[in-house]
C-alpha positions as CSV (number, residue, x, y, z in Angstrom):
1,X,-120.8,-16.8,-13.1
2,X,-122.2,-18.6,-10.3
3,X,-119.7,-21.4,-8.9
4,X,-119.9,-24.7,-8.9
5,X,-121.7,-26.8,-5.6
6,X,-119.1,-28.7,-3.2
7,X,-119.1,-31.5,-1.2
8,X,-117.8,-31.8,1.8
9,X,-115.7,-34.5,3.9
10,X,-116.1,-36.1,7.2
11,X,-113.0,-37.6,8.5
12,X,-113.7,-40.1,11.8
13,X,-113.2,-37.8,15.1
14,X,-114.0,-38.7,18.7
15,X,-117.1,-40.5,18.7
16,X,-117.6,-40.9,14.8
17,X,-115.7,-43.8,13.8
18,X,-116.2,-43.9,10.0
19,X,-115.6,-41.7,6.9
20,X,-118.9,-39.8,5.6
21,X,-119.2,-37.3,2.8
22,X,-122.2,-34.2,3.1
23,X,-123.1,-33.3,-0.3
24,X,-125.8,-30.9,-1.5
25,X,-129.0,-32.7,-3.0
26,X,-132.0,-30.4,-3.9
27,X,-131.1,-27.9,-1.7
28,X,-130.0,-29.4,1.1
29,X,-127.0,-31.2,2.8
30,X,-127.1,-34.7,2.6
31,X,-124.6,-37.0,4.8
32,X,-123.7,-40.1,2.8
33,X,-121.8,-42.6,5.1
34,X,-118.5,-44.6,3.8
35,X,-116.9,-47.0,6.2
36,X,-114.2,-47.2,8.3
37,X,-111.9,-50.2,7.6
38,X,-109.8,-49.2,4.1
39,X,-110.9,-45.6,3.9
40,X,-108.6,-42.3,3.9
41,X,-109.0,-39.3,2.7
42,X,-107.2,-39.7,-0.7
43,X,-110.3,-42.7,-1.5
44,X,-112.6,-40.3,-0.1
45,X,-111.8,-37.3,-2.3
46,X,-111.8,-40.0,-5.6
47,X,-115.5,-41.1,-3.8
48,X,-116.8,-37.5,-3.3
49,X,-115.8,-36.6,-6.7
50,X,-118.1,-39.4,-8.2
51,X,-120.6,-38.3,-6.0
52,X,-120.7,-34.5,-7.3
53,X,-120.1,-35.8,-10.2
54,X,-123.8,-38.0,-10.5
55,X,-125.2,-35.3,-8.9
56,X,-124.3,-32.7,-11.4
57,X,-125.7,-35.3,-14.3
58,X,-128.7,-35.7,-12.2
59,X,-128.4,-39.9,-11.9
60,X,-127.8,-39.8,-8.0
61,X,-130.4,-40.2,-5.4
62,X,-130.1,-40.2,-1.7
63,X,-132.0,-43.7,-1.6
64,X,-128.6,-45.6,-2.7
65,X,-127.2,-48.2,-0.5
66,X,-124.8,-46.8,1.9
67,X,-126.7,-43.3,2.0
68,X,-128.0,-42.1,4.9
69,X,-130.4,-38.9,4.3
70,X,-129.8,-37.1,7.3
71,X,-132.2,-34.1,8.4
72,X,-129.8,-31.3,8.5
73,X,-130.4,-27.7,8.8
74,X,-129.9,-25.5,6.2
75,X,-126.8,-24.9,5.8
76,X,-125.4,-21.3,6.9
77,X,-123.4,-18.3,4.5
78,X,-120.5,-17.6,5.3
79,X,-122.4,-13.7,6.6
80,X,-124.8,-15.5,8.6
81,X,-122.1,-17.2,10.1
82,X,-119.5,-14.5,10.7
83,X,-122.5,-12.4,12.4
84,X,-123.0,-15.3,14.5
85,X,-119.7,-15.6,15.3
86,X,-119.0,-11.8,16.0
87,X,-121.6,-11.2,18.6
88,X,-121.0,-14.7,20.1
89,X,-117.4,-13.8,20.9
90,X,-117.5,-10.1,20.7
91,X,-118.0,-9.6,24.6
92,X,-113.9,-11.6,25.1
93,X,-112.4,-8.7,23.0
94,X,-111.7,-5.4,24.1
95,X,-113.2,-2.0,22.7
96,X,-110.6,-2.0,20.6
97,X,-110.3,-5.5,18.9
98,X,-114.1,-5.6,18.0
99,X,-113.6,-2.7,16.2
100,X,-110.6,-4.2,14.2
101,X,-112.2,-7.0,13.8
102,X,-115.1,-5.4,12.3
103,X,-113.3,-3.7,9.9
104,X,-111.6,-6.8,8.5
105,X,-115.5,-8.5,8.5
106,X,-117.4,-5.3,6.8
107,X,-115.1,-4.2,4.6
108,X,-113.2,-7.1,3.2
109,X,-114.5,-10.6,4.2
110,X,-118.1,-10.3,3.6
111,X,-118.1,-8.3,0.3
112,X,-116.0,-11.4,-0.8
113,X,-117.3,-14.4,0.9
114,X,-120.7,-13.3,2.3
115,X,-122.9,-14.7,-0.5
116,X,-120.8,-18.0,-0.2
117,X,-121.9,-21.5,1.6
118,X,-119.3,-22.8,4.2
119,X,-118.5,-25.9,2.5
120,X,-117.8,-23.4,-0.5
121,X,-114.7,-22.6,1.1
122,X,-112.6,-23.6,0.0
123,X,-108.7,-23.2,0.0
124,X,-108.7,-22.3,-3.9
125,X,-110.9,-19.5,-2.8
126,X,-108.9,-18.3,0.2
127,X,-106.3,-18.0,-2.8
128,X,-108.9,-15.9,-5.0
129,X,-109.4,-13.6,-2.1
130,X,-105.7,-12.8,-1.5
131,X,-105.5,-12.1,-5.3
132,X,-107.7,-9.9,-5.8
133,X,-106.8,-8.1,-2.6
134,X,-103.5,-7.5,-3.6
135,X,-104.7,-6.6,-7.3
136,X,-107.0,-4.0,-6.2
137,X,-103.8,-2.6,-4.3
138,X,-106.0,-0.5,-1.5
139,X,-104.3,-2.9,1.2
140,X,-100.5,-4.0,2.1
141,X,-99.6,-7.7,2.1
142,X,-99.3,-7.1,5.7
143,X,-103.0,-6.0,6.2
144,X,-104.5,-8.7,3.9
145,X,-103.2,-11.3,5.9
146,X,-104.5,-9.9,8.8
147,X,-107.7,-10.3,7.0
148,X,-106.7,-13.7,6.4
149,X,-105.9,-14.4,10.1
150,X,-109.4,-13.1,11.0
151,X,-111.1,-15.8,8.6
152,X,-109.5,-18.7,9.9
153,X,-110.5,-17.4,13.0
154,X,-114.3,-17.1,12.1
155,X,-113.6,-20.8,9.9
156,X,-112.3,-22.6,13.2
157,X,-115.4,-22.6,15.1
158,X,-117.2,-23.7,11.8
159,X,-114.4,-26.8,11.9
160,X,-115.5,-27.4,15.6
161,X,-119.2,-27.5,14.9
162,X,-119.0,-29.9,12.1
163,X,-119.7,-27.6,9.3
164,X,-116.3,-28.0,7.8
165,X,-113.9,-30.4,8.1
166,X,-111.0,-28.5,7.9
167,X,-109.9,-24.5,7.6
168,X,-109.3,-23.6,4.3
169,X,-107.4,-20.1,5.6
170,X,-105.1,-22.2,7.6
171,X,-104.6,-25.2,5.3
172,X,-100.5,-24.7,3.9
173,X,-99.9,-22.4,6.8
174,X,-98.0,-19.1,4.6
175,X,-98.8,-20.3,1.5
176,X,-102.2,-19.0,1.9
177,X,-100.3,-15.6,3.1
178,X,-99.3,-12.8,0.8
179,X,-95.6,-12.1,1.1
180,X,-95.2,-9.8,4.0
181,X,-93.3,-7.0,4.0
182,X,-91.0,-5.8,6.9
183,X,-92.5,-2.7,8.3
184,X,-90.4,0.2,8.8
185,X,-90.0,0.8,12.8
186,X,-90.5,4.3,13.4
187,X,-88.3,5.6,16.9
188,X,-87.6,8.9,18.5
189,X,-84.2,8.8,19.2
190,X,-82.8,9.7,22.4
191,X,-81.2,12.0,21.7
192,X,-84.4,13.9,19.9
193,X,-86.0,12.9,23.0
194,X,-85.3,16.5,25.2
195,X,-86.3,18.7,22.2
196,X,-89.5,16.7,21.4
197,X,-90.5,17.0,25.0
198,X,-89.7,20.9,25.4
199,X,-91.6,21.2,21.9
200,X,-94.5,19.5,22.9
201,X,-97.9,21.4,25.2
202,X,-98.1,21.2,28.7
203,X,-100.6,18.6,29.0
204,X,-98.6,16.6,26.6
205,X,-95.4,16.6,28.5
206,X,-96.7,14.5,31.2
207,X,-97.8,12.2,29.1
208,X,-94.8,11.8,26.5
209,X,-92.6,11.3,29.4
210,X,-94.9,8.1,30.7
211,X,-94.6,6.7,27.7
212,X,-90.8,6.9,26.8
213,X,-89.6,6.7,30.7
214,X,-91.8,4.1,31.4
215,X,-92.8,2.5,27.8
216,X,-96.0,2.3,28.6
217,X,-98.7,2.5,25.5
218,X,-101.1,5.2,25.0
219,X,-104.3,3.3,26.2
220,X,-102.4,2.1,29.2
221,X,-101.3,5.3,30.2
222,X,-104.2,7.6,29.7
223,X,-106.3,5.2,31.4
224,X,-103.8,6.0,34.9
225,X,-105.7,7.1,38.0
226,X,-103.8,8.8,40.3
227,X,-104.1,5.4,42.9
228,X,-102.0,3.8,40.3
229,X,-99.0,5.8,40.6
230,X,-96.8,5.5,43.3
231,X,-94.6,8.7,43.4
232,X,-92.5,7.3,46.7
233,X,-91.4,3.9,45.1
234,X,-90.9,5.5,42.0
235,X,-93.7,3.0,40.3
236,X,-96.6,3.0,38.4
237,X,-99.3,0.4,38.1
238,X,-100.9,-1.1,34.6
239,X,-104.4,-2.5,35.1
240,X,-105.8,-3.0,32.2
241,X,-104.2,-3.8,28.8
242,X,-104.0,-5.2,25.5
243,X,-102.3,-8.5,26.8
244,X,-102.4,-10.5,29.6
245,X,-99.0,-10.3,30.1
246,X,-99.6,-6.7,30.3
247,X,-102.3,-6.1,32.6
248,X,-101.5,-6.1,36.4
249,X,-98.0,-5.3,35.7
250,X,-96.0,-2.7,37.8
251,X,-93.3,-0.5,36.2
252,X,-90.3,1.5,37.6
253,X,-90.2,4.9,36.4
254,X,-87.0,6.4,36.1
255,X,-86.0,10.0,38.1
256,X,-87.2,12.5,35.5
257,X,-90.8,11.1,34.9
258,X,-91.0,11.0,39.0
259,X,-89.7,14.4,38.8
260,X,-92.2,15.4,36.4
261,X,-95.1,13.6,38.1
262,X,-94.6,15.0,41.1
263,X,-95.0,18.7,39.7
264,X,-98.2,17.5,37.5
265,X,-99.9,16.4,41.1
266,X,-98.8,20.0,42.3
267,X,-100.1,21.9,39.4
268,X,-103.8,19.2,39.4
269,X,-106.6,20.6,40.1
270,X,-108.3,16.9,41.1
271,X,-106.0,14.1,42.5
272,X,-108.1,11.9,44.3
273,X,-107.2,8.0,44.1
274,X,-109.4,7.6,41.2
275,X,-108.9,10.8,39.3
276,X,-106.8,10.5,35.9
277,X,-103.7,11.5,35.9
278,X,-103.7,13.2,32.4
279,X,-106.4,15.2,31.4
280,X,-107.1,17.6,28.4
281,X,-107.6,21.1,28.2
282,X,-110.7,22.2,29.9
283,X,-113.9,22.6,28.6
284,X,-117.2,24.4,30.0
285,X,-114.7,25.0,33.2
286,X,-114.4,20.9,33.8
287,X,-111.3,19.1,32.9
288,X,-111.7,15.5,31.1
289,X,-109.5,12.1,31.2
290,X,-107.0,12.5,28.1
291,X,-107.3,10.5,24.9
292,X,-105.3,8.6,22.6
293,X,-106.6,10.7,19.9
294,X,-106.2,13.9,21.5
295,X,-102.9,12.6,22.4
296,X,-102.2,11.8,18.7
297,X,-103.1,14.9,16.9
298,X,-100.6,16.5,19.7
299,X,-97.9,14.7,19.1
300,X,-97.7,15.3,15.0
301,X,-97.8,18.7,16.3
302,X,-94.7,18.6,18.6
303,X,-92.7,16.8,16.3
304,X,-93.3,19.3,13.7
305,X,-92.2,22.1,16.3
306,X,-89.2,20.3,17.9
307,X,-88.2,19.5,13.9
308,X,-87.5,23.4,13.7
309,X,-85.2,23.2,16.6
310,X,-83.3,20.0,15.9
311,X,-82.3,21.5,12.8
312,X,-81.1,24.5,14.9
313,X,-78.7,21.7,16.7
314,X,-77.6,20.2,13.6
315,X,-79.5,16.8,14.9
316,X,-81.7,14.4,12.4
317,X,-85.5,15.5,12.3
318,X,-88.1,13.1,13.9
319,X,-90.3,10.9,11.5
320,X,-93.5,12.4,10.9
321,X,-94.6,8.5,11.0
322,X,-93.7,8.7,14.7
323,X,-97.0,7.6,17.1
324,X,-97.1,7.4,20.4
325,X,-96.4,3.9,20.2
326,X,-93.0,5.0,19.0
327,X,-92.1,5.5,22.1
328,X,-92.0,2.1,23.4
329,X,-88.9,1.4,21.3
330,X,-87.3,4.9,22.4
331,X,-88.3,3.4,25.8
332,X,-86.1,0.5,25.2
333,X,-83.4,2.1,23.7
334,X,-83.2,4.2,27.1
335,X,-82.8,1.1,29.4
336,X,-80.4,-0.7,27.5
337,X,-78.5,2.1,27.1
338,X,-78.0,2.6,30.9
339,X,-77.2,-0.9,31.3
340,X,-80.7,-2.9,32.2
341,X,-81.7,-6.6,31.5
342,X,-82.8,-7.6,28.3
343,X,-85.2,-9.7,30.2
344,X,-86.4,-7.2,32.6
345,X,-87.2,-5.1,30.1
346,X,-89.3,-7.0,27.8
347,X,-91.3,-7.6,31.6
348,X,-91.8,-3.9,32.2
349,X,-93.0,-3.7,28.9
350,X,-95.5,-6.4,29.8
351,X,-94.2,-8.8,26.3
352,X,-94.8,-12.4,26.8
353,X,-91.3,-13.2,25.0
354,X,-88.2,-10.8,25.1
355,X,-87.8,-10.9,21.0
356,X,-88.6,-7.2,20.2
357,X,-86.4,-6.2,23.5
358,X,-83.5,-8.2,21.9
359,X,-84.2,-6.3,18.3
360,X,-83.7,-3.0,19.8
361,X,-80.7,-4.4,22.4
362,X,-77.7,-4.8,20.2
363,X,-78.3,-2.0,18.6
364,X,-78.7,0.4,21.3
365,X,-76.0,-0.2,23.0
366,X,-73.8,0.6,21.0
367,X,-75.6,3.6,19.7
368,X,-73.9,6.0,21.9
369,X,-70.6,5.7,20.8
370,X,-70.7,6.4,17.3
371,X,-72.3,9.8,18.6
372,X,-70.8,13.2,18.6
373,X,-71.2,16.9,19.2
374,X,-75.0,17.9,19.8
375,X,-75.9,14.1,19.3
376,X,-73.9,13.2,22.2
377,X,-74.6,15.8,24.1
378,X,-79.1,15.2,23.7
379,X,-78.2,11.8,24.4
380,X,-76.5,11.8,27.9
381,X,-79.1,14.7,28.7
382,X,-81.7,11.8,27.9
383,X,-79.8,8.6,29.4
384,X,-79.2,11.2,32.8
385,X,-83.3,11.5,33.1
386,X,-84.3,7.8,32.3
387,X,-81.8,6.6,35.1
388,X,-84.1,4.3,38.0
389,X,-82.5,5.9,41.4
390,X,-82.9,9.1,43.3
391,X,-82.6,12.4,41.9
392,X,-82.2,16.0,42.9
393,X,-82.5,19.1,40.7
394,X,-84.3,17.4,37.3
395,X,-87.0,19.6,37.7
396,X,-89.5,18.2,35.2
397,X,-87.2,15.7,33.9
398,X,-86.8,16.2,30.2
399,X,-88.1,19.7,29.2
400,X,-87.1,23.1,29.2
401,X,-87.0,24.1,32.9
402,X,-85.3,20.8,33.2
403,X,-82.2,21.6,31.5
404,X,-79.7,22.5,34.7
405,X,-76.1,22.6,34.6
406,X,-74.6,19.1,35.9
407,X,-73.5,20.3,39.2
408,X,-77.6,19.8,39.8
409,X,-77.4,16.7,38.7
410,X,-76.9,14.2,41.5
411,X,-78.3,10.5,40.0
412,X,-77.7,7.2,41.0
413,X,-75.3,4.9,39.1
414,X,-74.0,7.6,36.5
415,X,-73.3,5.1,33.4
416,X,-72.2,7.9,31.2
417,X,-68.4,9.2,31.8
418,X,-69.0,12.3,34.2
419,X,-66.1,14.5,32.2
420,X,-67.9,13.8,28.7
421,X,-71.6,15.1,30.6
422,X,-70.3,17.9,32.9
423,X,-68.7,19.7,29.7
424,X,-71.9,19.1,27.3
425,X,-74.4,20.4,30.0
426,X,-72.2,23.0,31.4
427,X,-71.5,24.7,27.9
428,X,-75.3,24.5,26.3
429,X,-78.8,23.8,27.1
430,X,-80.6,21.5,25.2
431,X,-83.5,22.6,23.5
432,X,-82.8,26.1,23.6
């Protein structure tokens, strides 16, 4: 059923002082000016519907008084002007982002809107699309209005070049929104942390270790040269990320990941300045940079190893959910627990706003407490390794070579009670 033709308003902005409708006539957009003194948009609307109205009897003509034909270009689909839009904009984003935002655009926007005219629309169908997105049930609230997001997106620009005169996807704000659902945040506890590591393969360590010592994501930390890490300050430097308030950041790593760095640069085989850090198992004799996908399909395969040994220990298994962005929040958990800034952290994580690092604060420092047994005993093994300050005898930080008894153990500003970690670590070894 094909759907009925819309007009279109023009409210007075910058240098157009006076109200104006565009309506289609015989296949084209015709502007019809109002006035200025006595008009808003309620009198408008009642005008424009008169006008489609005549129109749609066939008893209006663009030679009325107060019409103005205006020569306008035919006007665009909603396709041709999200594929305008795209490769317009598509050299700001990231590798990444175009490739989300292609996805929303191929698979969802277009099959629905493609065929449509701008000025059809409209907010009634923005409301259409969301439900028969949620009735076809292959996406989550959550992901439809991401879809959502991305339209207004592509619909602002058509706002700014006078082909609508306002966004329909951002008209009522969440009332154009499905009803989100709180996702369920997916953490490796610390004290799974030890057994994870130990479980995981040697080219993984490394790289687990950047990302819960120093909560650094994937992208950002296979994408480390070795000029970016710092092994006598104990930092490491971000240069590129996801956010602004991410890239150019530097980050204190704690003892163990130095630890462990410093036996990955022993082991290399190519450390130049701008050789990567982490690289995957050779091929053809030549080592490559590591992926995130690479590091991905290793990591369901730790978890599913160290899972066998936590239930050894009595300890909780590890979410198969778990990604490497998991680690971020374990990342979190670690500082608070040994005492750090709110603040600070939510800067070494490179976050504009401190919000998530308040989430995971209340909660993580009291964590330790309620612990017992095994629990407690994996935890102060992990809170020992992420303490900022030097270290002798950690070996490769978390890991199985790593686990020494505590009279190895020299750190800096010791936050756990030394009786309660010299009788854990001197009775077992983690992981075993």
């Amino acid at each position: 059923m094909p759907r009925r033709a819309t007009g279109q308003i023009i409210e007075p902005n910058g240098n157009r002082q006076t109200w104006a409708l565009r309506v289609p006539f015989n296949g084209q957009r015709i502007y019809v000016k109002l006035g200025r003194d006595g008009w808003n948009r309620a009198r408008a609307e009642r005008e424009l519907r008169h006008v489609m109205a005549d129109i749609e009897r066939g008893i209006w003509t663009p030679n009325q008084t107060a019409v103005q034909p205006e020569p306008v270009r035919a006007e665009p689909t909603f396709h041709e002007f999200a594929d305008d839009w795209y490769v317009r904009r598509q050299h700001e984003w990231r590798e990444g982002t175009q490739a989300d935002y292609r996805w929303a655009l191929e698979h969802h926007l277009l099959p629905h809107f493609g065929s449509l005219r701008l000025s059809e629309l409209t907010v009634e169908e923005v409301d259409r699309y969301r439900s028969a997105k949620l009735a076809e049930g292959r996406l989550g609230p959550n992901q439809i209005n991401k879809t959502i997001t991305r339209l207004g997106q592509v619909l602002e620009d058509a706002v700014e070049y006078g082909h609508l005169d306002r966004n329909p996807a951002r008209v009522g704000g969440r009332r154009r929104r499905a009803k989100p659902t709180k996702p369920e945040r997916t953490t490796v506890e610390p004290e799974q942390l030890p057994t994870l590591i130990d479980s995981a393969n040697p080219r993984l360590r490394p790289v687990l270790s950047m990302l819960a010592g120093a909560g650094l994501r994937v992208g950002e930390a296979v994408a480390l040269d070795w000029r970016d890490v710092n092994l006598a300050t104990g930092t490491v430097y971000v240069r590129q990320s996801k956010t602004d308030a991410g890239s150019g950041r530097t980050v204190d790593m704690p003892s163990g990941l130095v630890e462990a760095l410093r036996e990955l640069k022993a082991r290399a085989r190519h450390t130049r300045p701008n050789d990567p850090v982490f690289t995957s198992e050779p091929r053809n004799g030549r080592e490559a940079r590591q992926t995130k996908r690479n590091v991905e399909a290793r990591l369901k395969a730790a978890i599913k190893r160290a899972n066998k040994r936590l239930d050894v220990l009595g300890i909780a298994p590890i979410s198969e959910r778990v990604t490497p962005h998991s680690l971020r929040r374990t990342y979190a958990s670690l500082r608070f627990a040994v005492g750090d800034d709110p603040v600070y952290v939510s800067e070494q994580l490179g976050h504009t706003k401190p919000s998530f690092s308040m989430e995971v604060y209340a909660r993580a420092v009291k964590r330790r407490e309620r612990l017992s047994g095994a629990y407690l005993d994996e935890f102060d093994w992990a809170l020992d390794w992420a303490r900022i300050g030097p270290c002798e005898g950690l070996g490769t930080g978390l890991g199985t070579s790593s686990h020494k008894t505590a009279a190895n153990l020299r750190c800096a500003s010791v936050v756990v009670p030394p009786e309660t970690a010299s009788e854990s670590r001197e009775t077992r070894t983690p992981g075993a």
